[in-house]
SEKEBA-729019 format. One record per residue: z negated, y negated, x negated of N, C-alpha, C in turn. Coordinates in steps of 0.2 Angstrom, whole numbers, plus 5000, padded with zeros to 4 digits. Atoms other than C-alpha are relative to their C-alpha. Layout:
// SEKEBA-729019
n.w,n.v,n.u,ca.w,ca.v,ca.u,c.w,c.v,c.u
Z,Y,X,Z,Y,X,Z,Y,X .
...
This chain:
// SEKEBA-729019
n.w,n.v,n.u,ca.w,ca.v,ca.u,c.w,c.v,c.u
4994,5003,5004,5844,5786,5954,5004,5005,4997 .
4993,4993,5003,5861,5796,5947,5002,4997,4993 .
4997,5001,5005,5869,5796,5932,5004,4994,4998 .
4995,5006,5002,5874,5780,5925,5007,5003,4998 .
4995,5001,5001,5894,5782,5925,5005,4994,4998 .
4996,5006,5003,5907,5771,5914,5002,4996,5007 .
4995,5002,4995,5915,5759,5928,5007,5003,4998 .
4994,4998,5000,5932,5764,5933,5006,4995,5002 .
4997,5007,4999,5945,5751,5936,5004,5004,5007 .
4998,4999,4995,5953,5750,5952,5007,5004,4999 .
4994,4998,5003,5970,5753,5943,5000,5007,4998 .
5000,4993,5003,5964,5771,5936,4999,5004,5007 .
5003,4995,4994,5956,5778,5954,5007,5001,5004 .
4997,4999,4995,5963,5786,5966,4998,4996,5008 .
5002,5003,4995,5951,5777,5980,4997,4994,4997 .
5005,5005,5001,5941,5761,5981,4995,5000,5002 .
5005,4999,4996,5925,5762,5986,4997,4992,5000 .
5004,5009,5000,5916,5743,5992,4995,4999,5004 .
5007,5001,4997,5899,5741,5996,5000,4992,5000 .
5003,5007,4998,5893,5724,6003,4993,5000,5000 .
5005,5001,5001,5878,5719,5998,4998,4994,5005 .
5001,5005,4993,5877,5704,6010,4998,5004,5006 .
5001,4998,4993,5878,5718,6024,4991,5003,4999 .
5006,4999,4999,5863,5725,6018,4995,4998,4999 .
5004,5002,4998,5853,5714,6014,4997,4995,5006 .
5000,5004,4993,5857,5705,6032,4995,5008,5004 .
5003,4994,4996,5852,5725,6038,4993,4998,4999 .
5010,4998,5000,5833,5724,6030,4999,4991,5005 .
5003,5005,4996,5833,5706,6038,5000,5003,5007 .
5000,4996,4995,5837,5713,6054,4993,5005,5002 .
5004,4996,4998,5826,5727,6052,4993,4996,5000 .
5005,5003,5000,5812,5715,6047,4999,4996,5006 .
5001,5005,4994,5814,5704,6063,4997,5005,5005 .
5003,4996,4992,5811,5721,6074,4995,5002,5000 .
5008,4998,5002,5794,5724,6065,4995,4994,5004 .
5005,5006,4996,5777,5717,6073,4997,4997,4994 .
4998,5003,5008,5772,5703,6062,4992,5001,4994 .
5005,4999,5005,5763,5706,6047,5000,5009,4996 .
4998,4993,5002,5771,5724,6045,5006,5000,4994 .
4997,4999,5007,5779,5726,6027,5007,5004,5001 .
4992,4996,5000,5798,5732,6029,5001,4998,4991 .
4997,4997,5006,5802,5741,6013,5007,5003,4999 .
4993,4998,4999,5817,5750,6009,5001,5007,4994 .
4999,4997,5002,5822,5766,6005,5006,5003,4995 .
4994,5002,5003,5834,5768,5989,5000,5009,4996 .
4997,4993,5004,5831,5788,5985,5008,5002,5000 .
4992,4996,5002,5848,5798,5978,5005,4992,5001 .
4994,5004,5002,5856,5783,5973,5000,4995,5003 .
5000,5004,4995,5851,5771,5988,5007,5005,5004 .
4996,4998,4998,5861,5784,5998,5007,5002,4998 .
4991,4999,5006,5876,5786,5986,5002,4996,5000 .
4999,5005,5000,5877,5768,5985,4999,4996,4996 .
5003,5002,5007,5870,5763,5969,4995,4999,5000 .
5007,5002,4998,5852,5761,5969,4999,4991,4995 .
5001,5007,5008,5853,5748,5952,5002,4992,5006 .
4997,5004,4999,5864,5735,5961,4998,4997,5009 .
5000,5002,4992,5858,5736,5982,4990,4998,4998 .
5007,5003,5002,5838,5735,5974,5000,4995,4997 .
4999,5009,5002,5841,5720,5964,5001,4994,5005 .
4998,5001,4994,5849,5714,5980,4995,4999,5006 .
5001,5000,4996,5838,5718,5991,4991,4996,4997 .
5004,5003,5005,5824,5712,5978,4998,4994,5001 .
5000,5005,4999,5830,5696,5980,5003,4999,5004 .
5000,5003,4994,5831,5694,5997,4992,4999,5005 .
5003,5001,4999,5813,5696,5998,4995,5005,5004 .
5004,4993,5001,5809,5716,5998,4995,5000,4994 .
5003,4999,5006,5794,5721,5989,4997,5006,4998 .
5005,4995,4998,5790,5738,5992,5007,5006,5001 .
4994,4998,5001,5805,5751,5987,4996,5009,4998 .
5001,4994,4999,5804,5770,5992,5005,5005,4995 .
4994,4999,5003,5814,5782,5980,4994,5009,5001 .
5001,4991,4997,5810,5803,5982,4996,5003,4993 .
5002,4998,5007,5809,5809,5961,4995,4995,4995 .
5001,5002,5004,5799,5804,5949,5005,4996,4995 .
4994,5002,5005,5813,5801,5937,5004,4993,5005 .
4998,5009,4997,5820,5787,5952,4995,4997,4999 .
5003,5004,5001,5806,5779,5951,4998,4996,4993 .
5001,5000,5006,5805,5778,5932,5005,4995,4998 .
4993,5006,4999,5824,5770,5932,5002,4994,5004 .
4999,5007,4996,5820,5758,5946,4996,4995,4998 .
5004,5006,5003,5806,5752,5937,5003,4996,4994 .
4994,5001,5008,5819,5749,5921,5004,4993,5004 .
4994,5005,4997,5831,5738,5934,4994,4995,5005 .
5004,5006,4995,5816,5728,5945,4995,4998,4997 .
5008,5002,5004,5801,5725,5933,4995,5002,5002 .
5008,4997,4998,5782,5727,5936,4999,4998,5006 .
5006,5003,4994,5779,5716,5950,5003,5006,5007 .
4998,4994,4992,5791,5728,5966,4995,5005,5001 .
5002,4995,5001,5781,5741,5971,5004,5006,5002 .
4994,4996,5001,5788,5756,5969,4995,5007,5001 .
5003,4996,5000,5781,5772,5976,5003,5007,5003 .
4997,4992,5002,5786,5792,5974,4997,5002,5007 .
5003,4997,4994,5786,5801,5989,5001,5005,4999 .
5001,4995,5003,5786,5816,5981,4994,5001,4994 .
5005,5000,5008,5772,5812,5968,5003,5003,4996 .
4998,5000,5008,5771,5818,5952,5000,5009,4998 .
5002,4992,5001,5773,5836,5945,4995,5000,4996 .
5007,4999,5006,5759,5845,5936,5000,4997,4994 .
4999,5002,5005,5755,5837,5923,5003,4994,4996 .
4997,5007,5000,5765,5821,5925,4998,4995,5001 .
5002,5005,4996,5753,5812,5931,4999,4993,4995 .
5000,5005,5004,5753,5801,5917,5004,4995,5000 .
4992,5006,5000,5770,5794,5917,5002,4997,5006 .
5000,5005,4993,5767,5788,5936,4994,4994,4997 .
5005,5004,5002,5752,5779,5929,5003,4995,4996 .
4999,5005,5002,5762,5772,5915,5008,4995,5001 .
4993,5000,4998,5777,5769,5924,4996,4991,5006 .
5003,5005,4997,5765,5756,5936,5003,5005,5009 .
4999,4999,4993,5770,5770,5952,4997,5000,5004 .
5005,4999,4995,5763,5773,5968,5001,5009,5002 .
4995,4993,4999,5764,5794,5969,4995,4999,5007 .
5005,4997,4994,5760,5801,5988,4999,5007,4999 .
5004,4994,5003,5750,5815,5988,4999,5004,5007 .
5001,4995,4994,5752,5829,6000,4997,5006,5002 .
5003,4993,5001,5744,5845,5994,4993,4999,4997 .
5007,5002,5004,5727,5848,5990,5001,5001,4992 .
5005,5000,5009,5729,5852,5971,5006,4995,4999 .
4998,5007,5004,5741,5836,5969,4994,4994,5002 .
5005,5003,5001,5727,5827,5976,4990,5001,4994 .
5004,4997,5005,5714,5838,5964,5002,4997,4995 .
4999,5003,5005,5724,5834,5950,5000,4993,4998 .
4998,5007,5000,5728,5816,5953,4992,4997,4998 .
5006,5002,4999,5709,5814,5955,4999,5004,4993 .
4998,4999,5006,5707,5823,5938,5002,4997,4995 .
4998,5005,5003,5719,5812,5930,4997,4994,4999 .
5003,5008,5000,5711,5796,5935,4993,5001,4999 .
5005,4999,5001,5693,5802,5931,5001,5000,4992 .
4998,4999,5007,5700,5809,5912,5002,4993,5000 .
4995,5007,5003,5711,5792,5911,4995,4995,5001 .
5003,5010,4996,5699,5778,5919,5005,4997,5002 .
4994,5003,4996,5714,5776,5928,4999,4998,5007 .
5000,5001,4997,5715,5765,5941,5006,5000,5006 .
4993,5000,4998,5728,5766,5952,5000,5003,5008 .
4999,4998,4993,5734,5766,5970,5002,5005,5001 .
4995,4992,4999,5739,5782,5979,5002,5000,5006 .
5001,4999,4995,5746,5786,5995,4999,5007,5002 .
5000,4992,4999,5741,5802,6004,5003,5002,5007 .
4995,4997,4993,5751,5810,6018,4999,5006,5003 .
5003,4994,4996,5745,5820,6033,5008,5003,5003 .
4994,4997,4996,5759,5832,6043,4997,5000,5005 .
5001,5000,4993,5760,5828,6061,5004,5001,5004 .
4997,4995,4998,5771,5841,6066,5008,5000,4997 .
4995,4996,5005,5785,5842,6053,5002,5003,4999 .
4999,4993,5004,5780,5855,6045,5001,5001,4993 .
4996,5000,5004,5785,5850,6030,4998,4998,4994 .
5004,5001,5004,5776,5841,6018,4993,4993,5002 .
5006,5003,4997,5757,5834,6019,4994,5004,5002 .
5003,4994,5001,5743,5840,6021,4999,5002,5006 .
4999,4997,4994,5739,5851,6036,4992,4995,5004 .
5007,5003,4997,5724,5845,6050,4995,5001,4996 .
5005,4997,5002,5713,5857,6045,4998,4996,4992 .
5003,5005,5007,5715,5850,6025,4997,4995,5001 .
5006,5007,5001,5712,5832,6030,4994,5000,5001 .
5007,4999,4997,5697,5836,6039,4997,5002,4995 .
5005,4995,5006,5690,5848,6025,5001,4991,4995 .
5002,5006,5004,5695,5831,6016,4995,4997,5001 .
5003,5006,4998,5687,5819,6023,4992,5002,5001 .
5007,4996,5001,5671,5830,6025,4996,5002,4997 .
5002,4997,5006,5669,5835,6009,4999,4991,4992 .
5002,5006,5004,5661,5819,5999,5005,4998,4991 .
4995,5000,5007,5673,5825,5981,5004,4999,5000 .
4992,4998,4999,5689,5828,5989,5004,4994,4997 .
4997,5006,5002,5694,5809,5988,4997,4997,4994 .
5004,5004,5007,5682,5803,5974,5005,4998,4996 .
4994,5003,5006,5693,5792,5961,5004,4999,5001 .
4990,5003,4998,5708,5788,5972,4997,4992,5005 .
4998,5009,4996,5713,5771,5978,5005,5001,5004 .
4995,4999,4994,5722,5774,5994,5006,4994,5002 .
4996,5007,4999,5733,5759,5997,5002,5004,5008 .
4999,5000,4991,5737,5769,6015,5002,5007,5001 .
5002,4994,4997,5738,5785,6025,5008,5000,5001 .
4992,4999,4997,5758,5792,6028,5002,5005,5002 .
4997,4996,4998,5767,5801,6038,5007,5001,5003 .
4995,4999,4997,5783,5807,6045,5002,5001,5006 .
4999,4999,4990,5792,5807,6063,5005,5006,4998 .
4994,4997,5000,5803,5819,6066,5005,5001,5006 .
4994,5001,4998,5813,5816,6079,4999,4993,5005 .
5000,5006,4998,5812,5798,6079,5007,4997,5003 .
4993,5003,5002,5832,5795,6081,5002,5003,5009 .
5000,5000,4993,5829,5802,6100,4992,4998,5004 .
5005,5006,4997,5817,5789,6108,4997,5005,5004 .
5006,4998,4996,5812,5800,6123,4997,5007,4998 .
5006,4995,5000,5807,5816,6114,4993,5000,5001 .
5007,5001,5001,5791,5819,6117,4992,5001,4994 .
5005,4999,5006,5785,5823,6100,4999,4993,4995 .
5000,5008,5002,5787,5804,6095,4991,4998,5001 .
5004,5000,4996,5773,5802,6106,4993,5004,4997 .
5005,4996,5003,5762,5816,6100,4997,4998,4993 .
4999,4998,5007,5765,5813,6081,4997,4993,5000 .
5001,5005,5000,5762,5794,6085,4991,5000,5001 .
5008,4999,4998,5743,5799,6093,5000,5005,4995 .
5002,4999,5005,5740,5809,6080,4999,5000,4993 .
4999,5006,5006,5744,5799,6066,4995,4996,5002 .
5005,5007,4999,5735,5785,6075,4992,5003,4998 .
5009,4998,4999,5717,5796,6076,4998,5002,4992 .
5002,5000,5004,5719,5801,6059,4999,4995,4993 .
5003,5008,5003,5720,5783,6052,4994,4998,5002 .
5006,5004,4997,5707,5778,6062,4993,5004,4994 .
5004,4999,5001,5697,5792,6054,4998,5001,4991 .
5000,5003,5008,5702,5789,6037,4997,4994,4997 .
5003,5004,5001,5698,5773,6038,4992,4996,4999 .
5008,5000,5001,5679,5776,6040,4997,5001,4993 .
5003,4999,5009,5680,5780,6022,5002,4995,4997 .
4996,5003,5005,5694,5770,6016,5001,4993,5003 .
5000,5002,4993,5693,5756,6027,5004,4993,5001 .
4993,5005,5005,5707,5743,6017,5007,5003,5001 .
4996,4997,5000,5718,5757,6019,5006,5001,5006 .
4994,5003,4995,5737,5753,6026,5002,5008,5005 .
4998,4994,4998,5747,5765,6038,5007,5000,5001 .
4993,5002,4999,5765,5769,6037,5002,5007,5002 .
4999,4993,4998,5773,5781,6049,5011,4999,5000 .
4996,5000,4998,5790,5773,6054,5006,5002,4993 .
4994,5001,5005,5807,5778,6045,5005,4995,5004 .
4993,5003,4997,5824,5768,6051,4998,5000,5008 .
4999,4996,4991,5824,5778,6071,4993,4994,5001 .
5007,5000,4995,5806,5776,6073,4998,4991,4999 .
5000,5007,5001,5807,5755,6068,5001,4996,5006 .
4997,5001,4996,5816,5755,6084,4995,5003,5007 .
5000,4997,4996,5805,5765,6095,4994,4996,5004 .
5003,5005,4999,5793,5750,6097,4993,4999,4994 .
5004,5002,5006,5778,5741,6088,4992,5005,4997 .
5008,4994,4999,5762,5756,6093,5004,5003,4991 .
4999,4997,5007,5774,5765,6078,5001,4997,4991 .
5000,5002,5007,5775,5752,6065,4995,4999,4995 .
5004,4999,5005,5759,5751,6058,5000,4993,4997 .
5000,5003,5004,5756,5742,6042,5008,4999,4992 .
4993,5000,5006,5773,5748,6030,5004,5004,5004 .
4994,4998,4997,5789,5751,6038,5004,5005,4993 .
4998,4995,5005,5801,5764,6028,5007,5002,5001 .
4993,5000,4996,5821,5759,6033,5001,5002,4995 .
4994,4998,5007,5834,5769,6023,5006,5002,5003 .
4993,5001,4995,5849,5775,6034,5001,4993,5003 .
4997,5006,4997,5850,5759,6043,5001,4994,4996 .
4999,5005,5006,5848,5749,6027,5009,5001,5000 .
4992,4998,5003,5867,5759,6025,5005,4997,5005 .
4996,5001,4992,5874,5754,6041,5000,5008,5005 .
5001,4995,4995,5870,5771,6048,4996,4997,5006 .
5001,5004,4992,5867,5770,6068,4990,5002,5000 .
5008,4997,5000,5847,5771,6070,4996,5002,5006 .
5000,5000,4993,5849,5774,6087,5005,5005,5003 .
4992,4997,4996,5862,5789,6090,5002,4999,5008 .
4999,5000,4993,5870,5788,6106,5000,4994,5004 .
5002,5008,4997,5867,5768,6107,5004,4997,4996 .
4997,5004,5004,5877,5754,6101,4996,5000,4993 .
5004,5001,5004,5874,5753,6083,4997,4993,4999 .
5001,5005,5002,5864,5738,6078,5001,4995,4994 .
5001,4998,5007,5867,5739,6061,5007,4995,4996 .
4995,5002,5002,5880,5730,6050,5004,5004,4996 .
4995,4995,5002,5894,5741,6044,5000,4997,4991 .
5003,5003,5008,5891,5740,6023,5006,5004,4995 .
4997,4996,5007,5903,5753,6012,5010,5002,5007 .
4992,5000,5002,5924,5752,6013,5003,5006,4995 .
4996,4997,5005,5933,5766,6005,5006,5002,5002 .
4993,4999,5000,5951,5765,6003,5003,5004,4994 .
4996,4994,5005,5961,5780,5995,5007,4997,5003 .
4992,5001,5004,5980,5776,5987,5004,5005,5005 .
4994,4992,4999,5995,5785,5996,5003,5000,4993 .
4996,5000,5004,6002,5794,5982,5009,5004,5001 .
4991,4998,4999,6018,5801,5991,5001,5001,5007 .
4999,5000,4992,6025,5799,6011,5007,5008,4997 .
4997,4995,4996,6035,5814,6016,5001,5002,5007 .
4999,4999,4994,6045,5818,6030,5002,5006,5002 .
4998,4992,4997,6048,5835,6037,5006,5001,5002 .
4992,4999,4997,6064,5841,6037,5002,5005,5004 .
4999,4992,4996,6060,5857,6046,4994,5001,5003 .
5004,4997,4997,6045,5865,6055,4998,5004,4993 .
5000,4996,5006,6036,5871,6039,4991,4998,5003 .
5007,4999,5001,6017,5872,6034,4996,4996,4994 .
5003,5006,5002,6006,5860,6027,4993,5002,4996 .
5008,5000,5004,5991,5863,6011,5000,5007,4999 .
5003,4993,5001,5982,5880,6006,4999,5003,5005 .
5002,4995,4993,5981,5894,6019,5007,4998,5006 .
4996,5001,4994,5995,5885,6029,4997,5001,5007 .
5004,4997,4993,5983,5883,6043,5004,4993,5003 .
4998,5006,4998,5993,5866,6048,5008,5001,5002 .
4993,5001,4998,6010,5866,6056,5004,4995,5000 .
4997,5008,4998,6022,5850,6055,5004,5002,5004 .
4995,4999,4996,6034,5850,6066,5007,4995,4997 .
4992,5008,5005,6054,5842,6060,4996,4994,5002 .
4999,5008,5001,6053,5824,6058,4994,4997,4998 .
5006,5003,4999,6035,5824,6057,4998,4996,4993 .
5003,5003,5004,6028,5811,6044,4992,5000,4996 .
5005,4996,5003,6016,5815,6029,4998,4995,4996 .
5003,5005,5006,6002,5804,6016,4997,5004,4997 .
5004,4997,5004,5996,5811,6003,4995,4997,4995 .
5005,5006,5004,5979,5802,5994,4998,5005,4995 .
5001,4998,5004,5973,5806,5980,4989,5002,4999 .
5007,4999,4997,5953,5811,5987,4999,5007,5003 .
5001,4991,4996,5946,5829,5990,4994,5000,4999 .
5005,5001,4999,5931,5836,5993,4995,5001,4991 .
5005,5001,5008,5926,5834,5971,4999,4992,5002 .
5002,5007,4996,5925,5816,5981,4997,4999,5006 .
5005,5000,4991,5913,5820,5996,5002,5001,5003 .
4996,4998,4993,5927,5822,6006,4998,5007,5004 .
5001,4992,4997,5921,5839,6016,5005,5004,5000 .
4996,4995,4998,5931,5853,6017,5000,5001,5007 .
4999,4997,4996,5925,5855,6033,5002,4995,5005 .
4998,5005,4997,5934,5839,6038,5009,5003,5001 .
4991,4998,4999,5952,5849,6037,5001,5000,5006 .
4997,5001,4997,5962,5848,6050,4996,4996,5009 .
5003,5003,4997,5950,5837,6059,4998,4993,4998 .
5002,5006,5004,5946,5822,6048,5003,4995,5004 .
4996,5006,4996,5950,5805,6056,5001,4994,4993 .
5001,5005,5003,5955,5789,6047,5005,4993,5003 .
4994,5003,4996,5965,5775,6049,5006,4995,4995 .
4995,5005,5003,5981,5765,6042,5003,4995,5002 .
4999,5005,4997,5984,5747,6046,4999,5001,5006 .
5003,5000,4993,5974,5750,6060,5003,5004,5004 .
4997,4996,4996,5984,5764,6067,4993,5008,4999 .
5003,4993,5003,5972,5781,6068,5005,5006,4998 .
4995,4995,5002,5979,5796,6059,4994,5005,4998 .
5006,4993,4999,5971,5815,6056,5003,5003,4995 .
5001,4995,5004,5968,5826,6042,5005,5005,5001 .
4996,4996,4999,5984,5839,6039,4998,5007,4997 .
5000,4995,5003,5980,5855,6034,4991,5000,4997 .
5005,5001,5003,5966,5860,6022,4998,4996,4994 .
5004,5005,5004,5956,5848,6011,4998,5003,4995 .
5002,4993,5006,5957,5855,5993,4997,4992,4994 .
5002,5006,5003,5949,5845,5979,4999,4995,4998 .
4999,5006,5002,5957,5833,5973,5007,4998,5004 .
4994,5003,4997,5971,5829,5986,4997,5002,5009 .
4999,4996,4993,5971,5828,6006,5006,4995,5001 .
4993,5003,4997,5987,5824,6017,4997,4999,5007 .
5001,5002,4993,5987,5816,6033,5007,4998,5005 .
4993,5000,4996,5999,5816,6049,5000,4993,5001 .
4999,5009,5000,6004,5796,6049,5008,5001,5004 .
4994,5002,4994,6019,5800,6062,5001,4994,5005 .
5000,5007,4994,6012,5786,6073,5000,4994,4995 .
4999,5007,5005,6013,5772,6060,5004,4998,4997 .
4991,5002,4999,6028,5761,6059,5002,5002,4991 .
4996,4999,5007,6038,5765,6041,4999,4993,4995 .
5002,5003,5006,6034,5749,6036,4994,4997,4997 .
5008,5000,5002,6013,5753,6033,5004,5006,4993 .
5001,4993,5006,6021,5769,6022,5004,4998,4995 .
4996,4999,5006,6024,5767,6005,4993,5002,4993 .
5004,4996,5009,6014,5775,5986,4996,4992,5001 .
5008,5004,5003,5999,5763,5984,4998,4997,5007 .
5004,5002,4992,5996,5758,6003,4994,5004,5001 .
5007,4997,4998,5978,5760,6009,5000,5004,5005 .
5005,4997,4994,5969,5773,6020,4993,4996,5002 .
5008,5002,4998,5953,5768,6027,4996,5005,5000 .
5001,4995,4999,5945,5782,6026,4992,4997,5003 .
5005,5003,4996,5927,5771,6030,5000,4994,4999 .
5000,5007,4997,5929,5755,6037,4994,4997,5005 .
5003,5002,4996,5920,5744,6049,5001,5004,5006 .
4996,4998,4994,5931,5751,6062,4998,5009,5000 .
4998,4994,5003,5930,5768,6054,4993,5004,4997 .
5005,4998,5005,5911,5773,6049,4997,5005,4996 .
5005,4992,5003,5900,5787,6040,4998,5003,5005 .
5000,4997,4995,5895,5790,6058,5007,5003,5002 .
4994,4997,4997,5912,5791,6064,5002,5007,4995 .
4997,4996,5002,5917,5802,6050,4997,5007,5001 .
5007,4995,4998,5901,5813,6053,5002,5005,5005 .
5000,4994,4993,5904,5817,6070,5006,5004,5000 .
4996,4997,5004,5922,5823,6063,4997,5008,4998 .
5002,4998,5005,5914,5832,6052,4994,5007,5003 .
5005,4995,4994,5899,5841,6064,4995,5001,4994 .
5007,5002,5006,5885,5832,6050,4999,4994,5003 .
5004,5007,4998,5877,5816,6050,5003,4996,4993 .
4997,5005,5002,5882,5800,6042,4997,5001,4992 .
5002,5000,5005,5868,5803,6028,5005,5004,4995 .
4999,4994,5005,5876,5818,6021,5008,4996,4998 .
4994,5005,5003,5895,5806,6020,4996,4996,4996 .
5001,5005,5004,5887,5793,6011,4997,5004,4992 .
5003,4999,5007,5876,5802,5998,5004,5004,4996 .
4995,4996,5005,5891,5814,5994,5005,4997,4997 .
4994,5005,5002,5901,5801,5990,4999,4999,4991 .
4999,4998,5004,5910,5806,5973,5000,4995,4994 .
5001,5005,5003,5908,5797,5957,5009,4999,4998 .
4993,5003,5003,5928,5795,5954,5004,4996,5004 .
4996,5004,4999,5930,5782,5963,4998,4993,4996 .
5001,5009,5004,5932,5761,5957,4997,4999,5005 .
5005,5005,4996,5917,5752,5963,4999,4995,5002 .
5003,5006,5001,5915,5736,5967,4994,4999,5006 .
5006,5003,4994,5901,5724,5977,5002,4996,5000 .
5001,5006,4995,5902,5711,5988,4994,4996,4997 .
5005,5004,5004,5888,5698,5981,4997,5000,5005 .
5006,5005,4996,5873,5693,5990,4998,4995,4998 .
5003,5005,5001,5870,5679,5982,4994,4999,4997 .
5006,4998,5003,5856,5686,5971,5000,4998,4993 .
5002,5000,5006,5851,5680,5954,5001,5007,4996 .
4999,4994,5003,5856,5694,5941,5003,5004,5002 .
4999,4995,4995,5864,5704,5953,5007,5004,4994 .
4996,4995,5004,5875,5718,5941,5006,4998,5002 .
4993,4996,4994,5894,5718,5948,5004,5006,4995 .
């Protein structure tokens, strides 16, 4: 979760930012139809639900009939529990820091537990507390990155104390490059996943397994397990690069022109003058830079579009203002308060990505707090706008 910010009125912003909540909760149905049945599609809402608002797309997706909400910090979790009540489950995938373990207990979370002295502690805690409480524990099955190693689980599982006092609710792991279907490490991570449930199971033998993120949803049903773990594709991100996206396009942001200019000479365009116009060329200037996500490293590369004509990034991209070449677009789309699209249906967080030579995540979560918000409804009970 981020910093709760005053709203902005559309009138004060330079951009409009417009999330559809209909698109995404039509995505978790989607991603729920491609699960085998009886497999729990969850939803990932860590850093904001992607720079999206986490408050407004959980409520949302809340009441469409999610019940199982993934967030990264303690402190998300603590926040989402303020906006969904007791019943969602809501679990830290990053567990609890030293110390903390209390305030996941009285927060009602689920921490996963990846190192042995977060599972020491936690088992500590719930022994001093008579706390009861579910946990997840998470193996590395070639990451790298967080979980415990083989070797640890095995010393776990063979060491009668290690687990003493934990209630596993399910064994987790991560793919890592699920979002290319024929690598081969799909395949490895997926057998080794599998053998270490199996043999978790002799202990724990109630205990779920969740390995799939967004990619791996897609990569068929051997990887889905027991809980699914969509979060790019919830956003309209592709979950399948390189393929038709399946996904329904969710966030709109429209930046204001605040001034057309037309080149009376061959002159130079922004800081650095690394852009040339040429006479007669045509110029818009918005009022969106990269203290609004916009990248720097989108200068003179950036795409967008105006009334449906494509137009490119002029120069460099400084703060608070970029300019675009809009020579191809008739004189009667240019005037001071006409929209850019900068992401559209037509126009997405992928498209701008590959611009950009990043991934769609890193558009979406950057996305600046100065613009006017609004949401599209879902049709949800309570739902904030």
């Amino acid at each position: 979760m981020s910093v709760v910010h005053a709203p902005i009125s559309a009138d004060h912003a330079g951009a409009i930012l417009t999330i559809d909540l209909a698109a995404i909760t039509e995505n978790w149905r989607i991603l729920s139809r491609k699960l085998k049945p009886g497999c729990d599609c969850g939803a990932v809402v860590k850093a904001d639900a992607y720079g999206l608002g986490a408050p407004n797309i959980a409520t949302a997706l809340a009441g469409a009939g999610c019940k199982t909400f993934y967030v990264a910090h303690l402190g998300e979790g603590i926040e989402l529990r303020k906006v969904l009540g007791r019943e969602p489950r809501i679990i830290v995938m990053h567990g609890a820091n030293p110390g903390l373990e209390g305030d996941i207990f009285k927060h009602g979370l689920i921490p996963v537990l990846s190192t042995p002295d977060q599972i020491a502690m936690w088992r500590t805690f719930a022994s001093n507390a008579d706390a009861l409480q579910e946990t997840i524990i998470q193996v590395d099955t070639g990451m790298n990155r967080l979980g415990l190693s083989n070797k640890e689980f095995t010393e776990h599982l063979n060491d009668p104390d290690c687990f003493q006092g934990l209630t596993p609710l399910a064994l987790m792991s991560h793919l890592a490059c699920a979002g290319t279907s024929e690598h081969p490490l799909n395949t490895a991570q997926l057998e080794q996943f599998t053998s270490a449930l199996s043999a978790f199971r002799t202990k724990f033998p109630d205990a779920k397994g969740t390995l799939s993120n967004s990619s791996g949803i897609f990569l068929g049903e051997a990887w889905h397990h027991d809980y699914a773990r969509p979060g790019a594709a919830l956003y309209g991100l592709n979950p399948q690069p390189g393929n038709k996206n399946p996904m329904l396009s969710v966030a709109r942001l429209q930046a204001k022109i605040l001034q057309i200019r037309r080149v009376d000479s061959t002159e130079t365009v922004g800081y650095g003058a690394t852009f040339k116009a040429a006479d007669g060329m045509k110029l818009a200037t918005v009022s969106v830079g990269y203290a609004d996500g916009f990248l720097r490293s989108l200068s003179n590369t950036g795409t967008a579009l105006l009334d449906g004509f494509p137009i490119r990034v002029a120069g460099i991209v400084s703060m608070d203002l970029l300019t675009f070449d809009v020579s191809n677009v008739p004189d009667s789309s240019l005037r001071p308060g006409a929209m850019i699209d900068i992401l559209s249906q037509e126009h997405t967080a992928d498209d701008l990505a590959d611009n950009a030579g990043t991934i769609g995540y890193e558009i979406l979560t950057g996305l600046g707090q100065r613009y006017a918000r609004r949401y599209l409804p879902a049709n949800v009970p309570g739902l904030r706008s």
